[in-house]
Each structure stands twice: as structure tokens, then as C-alpha cells.
C-alpha positions in Angstrom: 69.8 83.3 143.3 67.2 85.3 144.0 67.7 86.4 147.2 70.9 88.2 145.9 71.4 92.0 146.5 72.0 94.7 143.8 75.3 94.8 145.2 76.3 91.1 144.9 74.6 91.3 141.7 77.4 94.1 140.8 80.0 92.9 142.4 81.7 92.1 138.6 81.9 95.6 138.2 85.2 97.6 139.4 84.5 101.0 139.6 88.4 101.6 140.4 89.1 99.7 137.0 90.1 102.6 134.9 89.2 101.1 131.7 85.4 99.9 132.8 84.9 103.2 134.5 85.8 104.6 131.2 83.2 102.0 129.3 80.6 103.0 131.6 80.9 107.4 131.5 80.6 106.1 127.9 77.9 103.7 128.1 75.6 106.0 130.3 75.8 108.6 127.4 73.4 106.9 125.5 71.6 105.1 128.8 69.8 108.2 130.7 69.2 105.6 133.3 72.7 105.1 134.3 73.7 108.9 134.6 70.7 109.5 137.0 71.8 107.3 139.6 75.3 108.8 139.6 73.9 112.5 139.9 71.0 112.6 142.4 71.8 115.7 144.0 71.7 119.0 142.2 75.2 119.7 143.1 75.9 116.2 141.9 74.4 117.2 138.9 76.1 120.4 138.8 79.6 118.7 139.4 78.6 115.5 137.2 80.8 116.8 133.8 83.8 117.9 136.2 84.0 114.3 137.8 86.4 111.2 136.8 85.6 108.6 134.7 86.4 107.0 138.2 84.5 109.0 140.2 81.6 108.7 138.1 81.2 105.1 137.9 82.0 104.7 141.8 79.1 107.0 142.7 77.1 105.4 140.5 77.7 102.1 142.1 77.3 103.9 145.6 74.2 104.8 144.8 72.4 102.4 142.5 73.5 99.2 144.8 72.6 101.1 148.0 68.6 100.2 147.5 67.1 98.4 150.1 65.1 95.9 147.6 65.4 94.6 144.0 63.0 94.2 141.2 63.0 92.7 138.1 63.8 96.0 136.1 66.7 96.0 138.6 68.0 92.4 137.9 67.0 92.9 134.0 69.5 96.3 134.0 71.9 94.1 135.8 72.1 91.4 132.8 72.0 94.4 130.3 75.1 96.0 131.7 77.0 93.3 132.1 76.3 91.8 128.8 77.1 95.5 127.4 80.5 95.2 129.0 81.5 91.9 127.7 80.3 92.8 123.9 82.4 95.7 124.8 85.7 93.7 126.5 85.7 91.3 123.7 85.7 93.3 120.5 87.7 91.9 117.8 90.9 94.7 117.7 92.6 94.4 114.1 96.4 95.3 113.9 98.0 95.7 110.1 101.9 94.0 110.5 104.2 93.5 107.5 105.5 89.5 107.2 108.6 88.9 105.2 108.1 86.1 102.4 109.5 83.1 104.4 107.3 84.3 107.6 104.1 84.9 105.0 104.8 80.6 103.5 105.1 79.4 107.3 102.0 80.8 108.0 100.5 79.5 104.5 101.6 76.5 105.5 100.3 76.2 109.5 96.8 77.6 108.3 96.4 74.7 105.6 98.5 72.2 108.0 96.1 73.0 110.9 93.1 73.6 108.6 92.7 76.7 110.9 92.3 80.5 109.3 95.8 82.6 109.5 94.3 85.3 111.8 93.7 81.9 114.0 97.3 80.8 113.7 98.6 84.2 114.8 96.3 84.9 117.2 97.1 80.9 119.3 100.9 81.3 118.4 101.2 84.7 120.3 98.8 83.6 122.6 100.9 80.4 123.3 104.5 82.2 123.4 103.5 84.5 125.6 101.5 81.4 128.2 104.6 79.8 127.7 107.2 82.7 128.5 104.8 83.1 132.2 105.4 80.0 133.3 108.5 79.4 132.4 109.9 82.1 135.6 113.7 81.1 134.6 113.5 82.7 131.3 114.5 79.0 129.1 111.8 79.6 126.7 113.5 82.9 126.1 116.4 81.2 125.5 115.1 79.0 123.2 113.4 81.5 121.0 116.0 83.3 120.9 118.0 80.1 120.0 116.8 80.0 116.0 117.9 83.3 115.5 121.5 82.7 117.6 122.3 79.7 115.6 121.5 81.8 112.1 124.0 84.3 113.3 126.6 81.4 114.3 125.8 79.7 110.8 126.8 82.8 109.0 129.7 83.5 110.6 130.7 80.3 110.2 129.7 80.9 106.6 132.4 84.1 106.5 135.1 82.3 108.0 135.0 79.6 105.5 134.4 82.3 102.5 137.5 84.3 103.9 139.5 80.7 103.9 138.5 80.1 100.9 140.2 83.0 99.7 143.3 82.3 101.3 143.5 79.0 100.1 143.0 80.9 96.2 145.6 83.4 97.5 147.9 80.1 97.9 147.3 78.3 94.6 147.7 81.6 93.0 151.3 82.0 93.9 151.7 78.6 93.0 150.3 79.0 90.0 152.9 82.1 89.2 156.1 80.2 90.4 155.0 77.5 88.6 154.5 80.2 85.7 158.1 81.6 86.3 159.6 77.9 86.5 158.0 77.6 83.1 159.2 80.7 81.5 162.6 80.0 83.1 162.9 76.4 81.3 161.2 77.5 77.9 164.1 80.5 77.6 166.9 78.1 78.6 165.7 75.5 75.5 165.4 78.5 73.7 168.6 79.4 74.6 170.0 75.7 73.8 167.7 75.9 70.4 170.0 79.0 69.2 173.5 76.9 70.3 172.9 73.8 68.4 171.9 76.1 65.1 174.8 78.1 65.5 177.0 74.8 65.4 175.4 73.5 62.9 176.1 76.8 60.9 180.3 76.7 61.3 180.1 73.1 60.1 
């Protein structure tokens, strides 16, 4: 371990990684140390605020890993960068999402279920989904996420069809309702009818 160069000590950083190159123009703002080894020349120096994020964390490398020998404020930098970085990698990134009541209970319920905090639950059910979506290459656990929300559409259109037969069977006993109305008013004016003949008999008696 100790026979390790500055370089292989390094090698974790990827000065062609955009966003540690980034970190580290950012990170050397407030570290002197870091900027001097990426500007040793006064033109580098004079050129230093026109380069890259890229560029700057590349010549830096060049430059710092190029030493012949390593010493312990070498190897202690080393640890401090790289500890930097992962403080830096790892920072909690909070996102504000709206949940719908049913969505706001299931997750009420998996955080008490799983006696785990709901930022937990989220965090391992996306986390999940999206390890499960990469290895499945044929796209079935698209299919069956997407399944839930397919059979709610095919429940309620199968909900419609029996609403709109519904009504059609209503339509049915409606009109035989009014025939049976008319049949009704049909008999009641003939015995009406046959009323008013037997009280005129009676009358020419």
C-alpha cells in the first residue's frame, strides 16, 4: 500500500467526468493548494479562468500525479479529496411531488407495514422499479406495471357498458310500462263505457 504512486493513488478521479471536474474547479476555490498545481506556468496562470472545468481538473491531475515521490502530506491530500468528493457525490437531494389520497394511505401504510420512514419507502420502491425494469431487457415488468392501470381502464369500461345497458333495459320496461298504461286506460273506458249502458237500461225500465 505504500509503495503506491500519486497516480494510482488518483486513479478514482476522472478528470474527463464532467460532473467531478465541475466538483473540483469548485472545490479548489476554497483549497489554494489544488489551483497551484493546475497553474504552474504564468501563462497557465494567465489562461487558468479561460480553461474548462475539464481542462482544469485534467491539468491538475497531469501535474500533481507527475511527482517522482510521495509524502505523507501527499497521501494525507489524497484521503482529503477523495473523502471531499464522496460527502459531495452522496448529498441527500430533496424533490417536493404531490401524492393523491389513495397513493398518500399506501404509503401510510408500507411505512408502518415495514416499520421503515416514508422518504425510505419511496426512495427503495423507485430504486427497486427501476433495478427491476434493467434487468428485465424484454420490457415484462413494463408490462406489468402498466398492467394495474390497463385493467382500471378495462374495469371502467366494462363499468359503462353495463351503465348504458342498464339504461336500455329501463328504456324496455318503460315502454312496457306505457302499453301496459294504455291497455289499462283502454279497459277502464270500456267498463266505463259498459257502466253508462246498464244505467241507461235501467232508466227505460
Amino acid at each position: 500500500m505504500s509503495n503506491k504512486s500519486l497516480k494510482d493513488r488518483m486513479n478514482w478521479f476522472k478528470p474527463e467526468d464532467k460532473k467531478m471536474a465541475e466538483w473540483l474547479r469548485s472545490y479548489a476555490k476554497r483549497h489554494d493548494w489544488v489551483g497551484g498545481y493546475s497553474e504552474l506556468t504564468q501563462e497557465d496562470k494567465n489562461r487558468n479562468k479561460y480553461q474548462s472545468n475539464v481542462e482544469f481538473a485534467r491539468s491538475f491531475i497531469d501535474y500533481w500525479t507527475s511527482k517522482d515521490s510521495i509524502n505523507d502530506d501527499d497521501k494525507y491530500k489524497v484521503n482529503l479529496l477523495k473523502s471531499a468528493w464522496r460527502s459531495h457525490n452522496n448529498k441527500a437531494q430533496t424533490s417536493t411531488f404531490s401524492l393523491s389520497k389513495n397513493a398518500q394511505k399506501a404509503l401510510e401504510y408500507l411505512s408502518k407495514r415495514l416499520q421503515k420512514p416514508k422518504t425510505t419507502v419511496i426512495n427503495e420502491l423507485l430504486t427497486t422499479t427501476v433495478d427491476n425494469i434493467k434487468r428485465n431487457s424484454n420490457r415484462k415488468h413494463e408490462s406489468n406495471l402498466l398492467a394495474p392501470i390497463l385493467e382500471k381502464e378495462a374495469t371502467g369500461i366494462e363499468l359503462l357498458i353495463k351503465e348504458l345497458d342498464n339504461i336500455n333495459e329501463m328504456r324496455n320496461k318503460l315502454d312496457e310500462m306505457k302499453e301496459e298504461c294504455e291497455r289499462l286506460q283502454k279497459e277502464n273506458a270500456e267498463l266505463k263505457s259498459h257502466e253508462e249502458h246498464i244505467d241507461f237500461l235501467h232508466i227505460d225500465k
